[in-house]
C-alpha positions as CSV (number, residue, x, y, z in Angstrom):
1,X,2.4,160.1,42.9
2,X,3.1,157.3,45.5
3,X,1.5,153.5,44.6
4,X,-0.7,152.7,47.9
5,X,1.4,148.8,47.4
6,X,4.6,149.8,49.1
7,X,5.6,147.1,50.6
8,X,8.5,144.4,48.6
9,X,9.4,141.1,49.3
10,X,11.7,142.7,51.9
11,X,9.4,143.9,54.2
12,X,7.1,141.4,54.4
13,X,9.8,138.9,55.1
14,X,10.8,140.8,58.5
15,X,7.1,142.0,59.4
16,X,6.5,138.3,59.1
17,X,9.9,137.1,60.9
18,X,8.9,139.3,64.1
19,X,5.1,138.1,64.7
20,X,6.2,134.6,64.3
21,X,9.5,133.8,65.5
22,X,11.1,134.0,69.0
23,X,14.1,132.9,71.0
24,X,11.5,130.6,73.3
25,X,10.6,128.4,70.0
26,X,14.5,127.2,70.2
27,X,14.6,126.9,74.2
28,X,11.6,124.7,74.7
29,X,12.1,122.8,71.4
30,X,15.8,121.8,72.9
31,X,14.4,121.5,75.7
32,X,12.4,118.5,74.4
33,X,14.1,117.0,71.5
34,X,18.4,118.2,72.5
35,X,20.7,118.5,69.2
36,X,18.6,116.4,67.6
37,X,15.9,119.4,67.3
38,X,17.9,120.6,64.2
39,X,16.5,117.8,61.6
40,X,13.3,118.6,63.2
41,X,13.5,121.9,61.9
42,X,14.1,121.3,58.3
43,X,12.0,118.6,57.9
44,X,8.9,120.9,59.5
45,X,10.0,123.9,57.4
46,X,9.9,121.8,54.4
47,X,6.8,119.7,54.6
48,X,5.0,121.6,57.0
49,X,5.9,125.5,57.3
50,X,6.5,126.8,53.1
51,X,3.2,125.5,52.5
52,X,1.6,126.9,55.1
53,X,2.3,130.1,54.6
54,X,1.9,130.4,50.9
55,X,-1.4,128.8,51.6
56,X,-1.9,132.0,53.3
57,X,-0.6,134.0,50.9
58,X,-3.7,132.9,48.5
59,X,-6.4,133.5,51.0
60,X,-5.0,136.9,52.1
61,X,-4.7,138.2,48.2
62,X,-8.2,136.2,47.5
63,X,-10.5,138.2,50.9
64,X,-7.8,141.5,50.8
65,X,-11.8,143.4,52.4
66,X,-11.5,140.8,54.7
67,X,-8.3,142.1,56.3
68,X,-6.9,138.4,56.9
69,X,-9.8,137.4,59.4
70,X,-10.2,133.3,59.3
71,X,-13.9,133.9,59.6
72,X,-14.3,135.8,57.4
73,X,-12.4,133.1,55.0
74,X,-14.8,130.4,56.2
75,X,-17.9,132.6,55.8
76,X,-16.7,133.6,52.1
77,X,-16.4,130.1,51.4
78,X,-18.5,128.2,53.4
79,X,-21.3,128.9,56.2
80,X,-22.4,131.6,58.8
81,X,-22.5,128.7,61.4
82,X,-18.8,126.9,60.4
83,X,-17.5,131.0,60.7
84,X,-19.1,131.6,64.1
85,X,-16.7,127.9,64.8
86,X,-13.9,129.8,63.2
87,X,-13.8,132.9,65.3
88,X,-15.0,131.0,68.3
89,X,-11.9,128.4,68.1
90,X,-9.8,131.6,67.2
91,X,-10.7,133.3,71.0
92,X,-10.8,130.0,72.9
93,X,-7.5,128.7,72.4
94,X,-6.1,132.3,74.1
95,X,-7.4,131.0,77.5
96,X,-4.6,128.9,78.2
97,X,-1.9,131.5,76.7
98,X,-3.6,134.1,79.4
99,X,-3.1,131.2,82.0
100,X,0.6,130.9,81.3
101,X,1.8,135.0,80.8
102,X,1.2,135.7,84.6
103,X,3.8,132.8,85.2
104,X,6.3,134.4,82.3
105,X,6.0,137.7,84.2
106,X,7.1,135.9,87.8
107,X,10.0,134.2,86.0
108,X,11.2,137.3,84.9
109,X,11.1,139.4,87.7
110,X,12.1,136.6,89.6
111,X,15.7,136.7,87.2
112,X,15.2,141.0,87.2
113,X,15.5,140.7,91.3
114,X,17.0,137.8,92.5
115,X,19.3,136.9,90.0
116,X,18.7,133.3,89.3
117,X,14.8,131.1,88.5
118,X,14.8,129.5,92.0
119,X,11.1,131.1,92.4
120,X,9.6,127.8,89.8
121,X,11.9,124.8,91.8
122,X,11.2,126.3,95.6
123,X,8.1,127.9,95.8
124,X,4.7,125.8,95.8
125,X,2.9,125.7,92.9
126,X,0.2,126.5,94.9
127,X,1.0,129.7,96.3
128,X,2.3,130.5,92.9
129,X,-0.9,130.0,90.6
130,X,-2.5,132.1,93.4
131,X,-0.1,135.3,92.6
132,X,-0.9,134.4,89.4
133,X,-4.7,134.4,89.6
134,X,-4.1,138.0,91.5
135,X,-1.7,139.2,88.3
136,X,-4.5,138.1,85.7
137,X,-7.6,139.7,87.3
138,X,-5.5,142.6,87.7
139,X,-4.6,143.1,84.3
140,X,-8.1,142.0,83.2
141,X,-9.3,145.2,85.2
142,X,-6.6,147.3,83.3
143,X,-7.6,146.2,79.8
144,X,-11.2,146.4,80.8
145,X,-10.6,150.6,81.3
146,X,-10.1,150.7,77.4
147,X,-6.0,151.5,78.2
148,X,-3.9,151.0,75.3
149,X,-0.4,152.1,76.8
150,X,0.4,148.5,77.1
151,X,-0.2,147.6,73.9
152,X,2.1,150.4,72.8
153,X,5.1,149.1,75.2
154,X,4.6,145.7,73.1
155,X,5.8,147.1,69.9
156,X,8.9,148.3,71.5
157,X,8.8,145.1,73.8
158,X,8.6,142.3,70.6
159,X,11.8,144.3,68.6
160,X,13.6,144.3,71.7
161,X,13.1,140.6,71.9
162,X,13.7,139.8,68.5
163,X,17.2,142.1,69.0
164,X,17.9,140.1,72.0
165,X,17.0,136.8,70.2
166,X,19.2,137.6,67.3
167,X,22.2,138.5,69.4
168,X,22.0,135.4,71.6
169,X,22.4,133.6,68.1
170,X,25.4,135.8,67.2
171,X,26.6,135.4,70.9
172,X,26.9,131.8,71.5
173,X,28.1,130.7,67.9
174,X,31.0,132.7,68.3
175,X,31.7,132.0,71.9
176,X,34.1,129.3,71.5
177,X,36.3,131.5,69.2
178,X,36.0,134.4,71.0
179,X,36.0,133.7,74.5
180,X,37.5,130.0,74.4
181,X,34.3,128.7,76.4
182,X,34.1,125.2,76.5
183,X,31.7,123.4,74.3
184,X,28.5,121.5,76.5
185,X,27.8,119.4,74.5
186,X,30.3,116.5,73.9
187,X,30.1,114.7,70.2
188,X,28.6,118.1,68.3
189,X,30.6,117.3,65.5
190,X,28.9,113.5,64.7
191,X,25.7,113.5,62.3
192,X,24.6,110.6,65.2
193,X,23.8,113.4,67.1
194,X,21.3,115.1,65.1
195,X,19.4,112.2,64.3
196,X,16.1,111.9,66.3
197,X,14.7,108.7,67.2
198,X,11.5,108.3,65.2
199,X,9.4,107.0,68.4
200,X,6.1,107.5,70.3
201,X,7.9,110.0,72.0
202,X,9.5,111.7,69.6
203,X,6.0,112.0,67.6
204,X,4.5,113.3,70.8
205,X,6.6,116.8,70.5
206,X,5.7,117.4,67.3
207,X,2.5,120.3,68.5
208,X,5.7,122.4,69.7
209,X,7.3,122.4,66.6
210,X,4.0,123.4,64.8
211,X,3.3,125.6,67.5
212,X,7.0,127.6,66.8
213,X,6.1,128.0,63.0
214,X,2.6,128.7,63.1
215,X,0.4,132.1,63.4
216,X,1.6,133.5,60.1
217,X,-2.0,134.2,59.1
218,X,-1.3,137.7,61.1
219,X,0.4,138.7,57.9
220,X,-2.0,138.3,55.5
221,X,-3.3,141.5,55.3
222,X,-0.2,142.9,53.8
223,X,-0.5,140.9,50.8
224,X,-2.2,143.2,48.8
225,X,0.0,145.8,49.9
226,X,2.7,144.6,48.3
227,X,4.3,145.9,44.9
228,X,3.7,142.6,42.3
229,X,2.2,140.3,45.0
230,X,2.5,137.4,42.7
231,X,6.2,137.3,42.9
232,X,7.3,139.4,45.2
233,X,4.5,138.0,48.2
234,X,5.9,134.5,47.9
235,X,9.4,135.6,47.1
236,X,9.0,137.1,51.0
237,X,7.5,134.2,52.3
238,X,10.3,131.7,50.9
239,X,13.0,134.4,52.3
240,X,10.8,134.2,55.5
241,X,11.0,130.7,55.8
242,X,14.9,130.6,54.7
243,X,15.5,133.6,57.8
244,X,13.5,131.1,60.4
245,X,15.4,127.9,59.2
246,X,18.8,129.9,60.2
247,X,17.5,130.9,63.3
248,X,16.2,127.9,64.5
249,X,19.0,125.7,63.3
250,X,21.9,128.0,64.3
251,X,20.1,129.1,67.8
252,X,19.6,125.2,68.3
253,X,23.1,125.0,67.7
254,X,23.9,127.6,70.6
255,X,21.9,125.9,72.5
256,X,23.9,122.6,72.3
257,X,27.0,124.7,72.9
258,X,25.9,126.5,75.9
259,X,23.8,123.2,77.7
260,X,24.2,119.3,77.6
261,X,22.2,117.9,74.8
262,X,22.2,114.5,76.9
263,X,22.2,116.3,80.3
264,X,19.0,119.2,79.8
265,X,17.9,120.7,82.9
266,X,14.8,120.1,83.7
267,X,13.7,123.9,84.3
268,X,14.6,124.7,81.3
269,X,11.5,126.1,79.4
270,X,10.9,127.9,82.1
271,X,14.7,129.3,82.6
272,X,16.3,128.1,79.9
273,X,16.8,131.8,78.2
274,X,18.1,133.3,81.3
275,X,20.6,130.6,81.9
276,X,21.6,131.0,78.3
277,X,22.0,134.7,79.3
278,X,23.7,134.0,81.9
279,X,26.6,131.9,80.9
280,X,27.3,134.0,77.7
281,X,27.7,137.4,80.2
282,X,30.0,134.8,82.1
283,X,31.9,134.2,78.7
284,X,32.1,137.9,77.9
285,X,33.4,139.2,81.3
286,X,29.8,141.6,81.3
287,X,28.3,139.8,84.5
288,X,24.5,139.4,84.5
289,X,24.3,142.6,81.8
290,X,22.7,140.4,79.4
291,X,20.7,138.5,81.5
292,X,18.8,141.6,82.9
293,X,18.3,143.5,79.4
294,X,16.4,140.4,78.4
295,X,14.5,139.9,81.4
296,X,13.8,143.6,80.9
297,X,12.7,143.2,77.4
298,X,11.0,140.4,78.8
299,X,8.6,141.8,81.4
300,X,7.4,144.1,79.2
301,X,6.9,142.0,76.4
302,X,4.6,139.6,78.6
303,X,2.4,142.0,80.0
304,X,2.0,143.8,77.0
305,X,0.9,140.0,75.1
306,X,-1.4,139.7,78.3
307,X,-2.8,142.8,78.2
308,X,-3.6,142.2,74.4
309,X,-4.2,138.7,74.7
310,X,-7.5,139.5,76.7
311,X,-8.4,142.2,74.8
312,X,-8.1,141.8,70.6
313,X,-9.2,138.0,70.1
314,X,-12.6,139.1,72.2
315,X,-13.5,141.4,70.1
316,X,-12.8,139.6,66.9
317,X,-15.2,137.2,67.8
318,X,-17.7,140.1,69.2
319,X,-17.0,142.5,66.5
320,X,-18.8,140.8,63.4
321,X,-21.1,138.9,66.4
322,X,-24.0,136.9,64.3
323,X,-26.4,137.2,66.8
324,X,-27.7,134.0,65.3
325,X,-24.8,132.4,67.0
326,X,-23.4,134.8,70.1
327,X,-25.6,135.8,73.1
328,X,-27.2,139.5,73.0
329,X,-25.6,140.2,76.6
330,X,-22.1,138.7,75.5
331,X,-21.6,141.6,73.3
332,X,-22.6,144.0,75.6
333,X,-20.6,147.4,75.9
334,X,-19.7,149.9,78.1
335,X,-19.0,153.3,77.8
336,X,-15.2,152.8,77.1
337,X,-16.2,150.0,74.7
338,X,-15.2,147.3,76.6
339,X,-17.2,144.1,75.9
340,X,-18.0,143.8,79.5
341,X,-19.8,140.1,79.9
342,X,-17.2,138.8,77.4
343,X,-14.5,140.1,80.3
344,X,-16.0,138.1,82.8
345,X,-16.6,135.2,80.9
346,X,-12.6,135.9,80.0
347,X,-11.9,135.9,83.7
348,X,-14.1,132.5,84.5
349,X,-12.0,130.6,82.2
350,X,-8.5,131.5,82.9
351,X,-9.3,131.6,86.8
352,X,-10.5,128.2,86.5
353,X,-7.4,126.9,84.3
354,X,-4.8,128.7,87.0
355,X,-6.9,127.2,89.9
356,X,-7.3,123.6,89.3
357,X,-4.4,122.3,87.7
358,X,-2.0,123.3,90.6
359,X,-4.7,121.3,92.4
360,X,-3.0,118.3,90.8
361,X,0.4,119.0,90.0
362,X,2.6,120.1,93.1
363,X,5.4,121.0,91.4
364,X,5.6,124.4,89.9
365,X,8.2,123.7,87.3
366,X,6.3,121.0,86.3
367,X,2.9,123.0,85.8
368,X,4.7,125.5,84.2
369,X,5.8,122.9,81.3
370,X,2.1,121.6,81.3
371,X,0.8,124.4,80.6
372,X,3.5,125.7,77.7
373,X,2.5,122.0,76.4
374,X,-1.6,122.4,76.1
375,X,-1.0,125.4,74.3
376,X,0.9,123.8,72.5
377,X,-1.9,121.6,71.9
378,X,-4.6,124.0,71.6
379,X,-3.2,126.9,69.7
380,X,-2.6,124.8,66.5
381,X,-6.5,124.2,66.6
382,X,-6.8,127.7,64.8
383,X,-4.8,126.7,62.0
384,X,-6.8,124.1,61.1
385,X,-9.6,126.8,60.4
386,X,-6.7,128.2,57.5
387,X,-6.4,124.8,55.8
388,X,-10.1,124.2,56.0
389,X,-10.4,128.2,54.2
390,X,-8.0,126.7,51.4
391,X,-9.4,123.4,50.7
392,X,-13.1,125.1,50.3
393,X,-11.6,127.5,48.3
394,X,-10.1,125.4,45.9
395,X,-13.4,123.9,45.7
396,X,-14.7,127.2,44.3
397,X,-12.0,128.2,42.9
398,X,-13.7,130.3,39.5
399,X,-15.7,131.8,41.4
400,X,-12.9,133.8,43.1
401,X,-9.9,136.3,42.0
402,X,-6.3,136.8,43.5
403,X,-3.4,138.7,42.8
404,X,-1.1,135.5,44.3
405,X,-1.9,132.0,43.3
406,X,-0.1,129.0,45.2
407,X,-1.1,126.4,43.4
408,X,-3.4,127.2,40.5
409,X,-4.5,123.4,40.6
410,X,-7.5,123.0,42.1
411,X,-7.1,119.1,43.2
412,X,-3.5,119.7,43.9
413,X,-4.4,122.4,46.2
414,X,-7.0,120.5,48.3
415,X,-4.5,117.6,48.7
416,X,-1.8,120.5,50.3
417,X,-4.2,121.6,52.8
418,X,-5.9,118.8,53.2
419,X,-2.1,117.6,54.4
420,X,-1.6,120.5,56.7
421,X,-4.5,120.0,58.1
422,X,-4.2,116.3,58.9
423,X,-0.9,116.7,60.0
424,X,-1.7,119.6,62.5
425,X,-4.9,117.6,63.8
426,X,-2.2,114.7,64.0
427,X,0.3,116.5,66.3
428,X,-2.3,118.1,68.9
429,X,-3.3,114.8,69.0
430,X,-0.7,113.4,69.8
431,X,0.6,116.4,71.5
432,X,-2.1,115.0,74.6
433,X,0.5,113.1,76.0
434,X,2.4,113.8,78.7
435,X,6.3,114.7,78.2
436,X,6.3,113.3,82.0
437,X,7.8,110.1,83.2
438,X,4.9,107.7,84.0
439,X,6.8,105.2,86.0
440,X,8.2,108.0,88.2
441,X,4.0,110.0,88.9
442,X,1.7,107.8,87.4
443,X,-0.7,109.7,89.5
444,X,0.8,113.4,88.3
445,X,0.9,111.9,84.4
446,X,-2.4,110.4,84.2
447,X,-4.2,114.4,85.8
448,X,-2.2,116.1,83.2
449,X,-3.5,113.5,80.3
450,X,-6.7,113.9,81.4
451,X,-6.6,118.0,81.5
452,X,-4.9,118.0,77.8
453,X,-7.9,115.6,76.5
454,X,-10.8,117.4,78.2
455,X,-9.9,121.4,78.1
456,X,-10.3,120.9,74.2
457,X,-13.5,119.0,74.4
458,X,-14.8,121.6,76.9
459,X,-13.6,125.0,74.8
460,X,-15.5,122.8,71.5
461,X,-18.3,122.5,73.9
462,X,-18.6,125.7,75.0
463,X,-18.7,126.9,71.9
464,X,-21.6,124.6,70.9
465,X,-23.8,125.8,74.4
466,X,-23.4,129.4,73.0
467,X,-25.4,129.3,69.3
468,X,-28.4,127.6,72.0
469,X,-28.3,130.2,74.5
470,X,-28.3,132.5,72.0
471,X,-31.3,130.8,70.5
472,X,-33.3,130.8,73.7
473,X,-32.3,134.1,74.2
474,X,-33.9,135.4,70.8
475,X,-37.0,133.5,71.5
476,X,-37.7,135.0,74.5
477,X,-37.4,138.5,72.7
């Protein structure tokens, strides 16, 4: 008779490697930090990323009912009202991740058709957003008819991606050897090189890095699923950990050979894959062959995420609404149980963060990094719901049971998470400022400073409107 825990260390390490990693966290992490990126990368795996994950680990084993839900963490440890925050900060923080797809879905049919990412440095950014806006609502509709065929390409879509992402590793490291390409970047060889310059700046690219590693809360419901999660759960998660090191430091290495780590292009988080693509065809004699599979993999991987993205964080916060805290006609259904009102409110949001910042910022390469930077900013905000779960756990630590124990002291476990939870708060923080020269737009950097500060403050504010809305809404009933 088969054991329902299946699972070994094994499999958890990959099923984790392919929800969290991808070949953009090395492109736009380059793209901020050059050669330099590679100390970046240990030292946030080792303080930052191991710990965050086993911290994981113990609240997935502790609420295994609660199928890894950070709410539902929050509310077994803490308060209806502090879960309602939970799930609410958990949805919010997708609004400017829907923004950005429609432009990842340009991009690459832009490479797919015309060969090359002229569309972000010659088309106005105006004109652009409005495609854009046209793309979302579309896909809004789609999801909002219940369809799951996209979702279904995104399965085949993220393996196809992490294939392409592996090979790019495999291809560009042995480039030099096998095709006698010429190195980019000159001086690879001195440790000067890989030093970053512990400045203002420097600190202000720190939200990428923790934006790369983070989301690994996806996996937690496999922790009771797994043969011996004591040892083997962690055992995956250190092998996890070990599997995203090599990635990031070996693909930051490609990088530097394949693009100037003093010389960086300035589209190249927006472009910086297909180039890559691009010149390793070149190297191999193949043409734009590699290029196009990943642009390929690459459509459908966006619009699958979109379609998702719109979709699954809704109805995590409508599915378990407290309707002490969420509007009666937010949670509304249709027929296809489609959470219509939610939709719109969906489609309010995003149309107003496509709209207004292209208001502002002219340049369409530009406003794409902007807006890859305030998710940056914003998507760490959820993790900070993960270390609050751990440090109110280990608070009540008797009065709950796990399989997996990270760290079995209790003060030593607040004083972990109460670390990852400073040091996240610490880099979307500081994540506000603009990457930008000020000298050169002080008009340009001072709009985009002022979006990054108040889109958080509005999504935290939104969030408080809807408990009194709600409120007013019951007491008219």
């Amino acid at each position: 008779m088969k054991t329902e825990k299946q699972l070994r260390w094994s499999n958890i390490a990959l099923i984790a490697f392919v929800s969290v990693w991808g070949l953009g966290n090395v492109v736009n992490n380059f793209a901020l930090q050059g050669l330099s990126v590679i100390t970046s990368w240990i030292l946030i795996m080792i303080i930052y990323f191991i710990p965050y994950t086993l911290i994981v680990g113990q609240l997935g084993s502790t609420f295994k009912e609660a199928e890894g839900g950070v709410s539902s963490w929050i509310r077994a440890t803490s308060t209806k009202k502090l879960a309602y925050y939970a799930a609410w900060t958990y949805w919010i923080v997708h609004i400017p991740y829907l923004a950005q797809k429609p432009q990842g879905i340009l991009i690459a049919f832009s490479w797919l058709f015309r060969g090359n990412g002229n569309f972000v440095n010659t088309v106005p950014a105006i004109v652009v957003q409005g495609i854009c806006l046209a793309l979302f609502l579309f896909f809004l509709w789609i999801a909002s008819l219940g369809l799951t065929t996209l979702k279904r390409i995104g399965s085949v879509a993220g393996t196809g991606m992490f294939i392409m992402s592996i090979l790019f590793i495999i291809l560009a490291v042995s480039a030099p050897l096998m095709t006698k390409a010429t190195v980019q970047t000159p001086n690879m060889t001195s440790i000067k090189s890989y030093l970053p310059k512990f400045d203002f700046a420097y600190f202000t690219t720190i939200s990428m890095l923790v934006f790369a590693v983070g989301g690994s809360e996806k996996i937690s419901p496999y922790v009771n699923k797994t043969k011996n999660p004591g040892r083997e759960f962690p055992l995956g998660m250190l092998v996890l950990a070990g599997m995203v090191a090599v990635c990031a430091l070996l693909g930051s290495f490609a990088m530097g050979i394949l693009f100037n780590s003093h010389n960086i292009p300035e589209d190249l988080m927006a472009n910086g894959a297909y180039y890559a693509f691009q010149r390793l065809g070149a190297f191999y004699h193949v043409g734009n062959f590699f290029m196009i599979l990943y642009a390929f993999a690459n459509v459908l991987a966006q619009v699958s995420a979109l379609a998702f993205s719109i979709d699954a964080p809704l109805k995590i916060l409508l599915g378990d609404a407290d309707p002490e805290f969420i509007p009666k006609k937010l949670s509304k259904m249709n027929k296809k149980d489609v959470p219509v009102n939610g939709y719109l409110m969906t489609g309010i949001l995003v149309s107003i963060l496509i709209v207004i910042p292209a208001l502002g910022i002219g340049n369409m390469n530009e406003l794409y990094n902007w807006l890859l930077n305030l998710n940056s900013i914003v998507m760490p905000m959820r993790y900070l719901w993960v270390f609050l779960a751990y440090i109110l756990l280990n608070q009540h630590l008797k009065q709950f049971k796990s399989e997996y124990m990270f760290l079995k002291n209790p003060l030593t476990g607040k004083i972990v998470g109460a670390w990852c939870f400073f040091f996240t708060a610490f880099a979307c923080i500081l994540g506000m400022v603009p990457k930008t020269s000020l000298s050169a737009n002080p008009s340009g950097w001072w709009f985009q400073l002022t979006l990054n500060i108040i889109t958080p403050l509005v999504f935290i504010a939104l969030g408080m409107i809807l408990p009194l809305i709600a409120r007013r809404g019951r007491a008219k009933a």
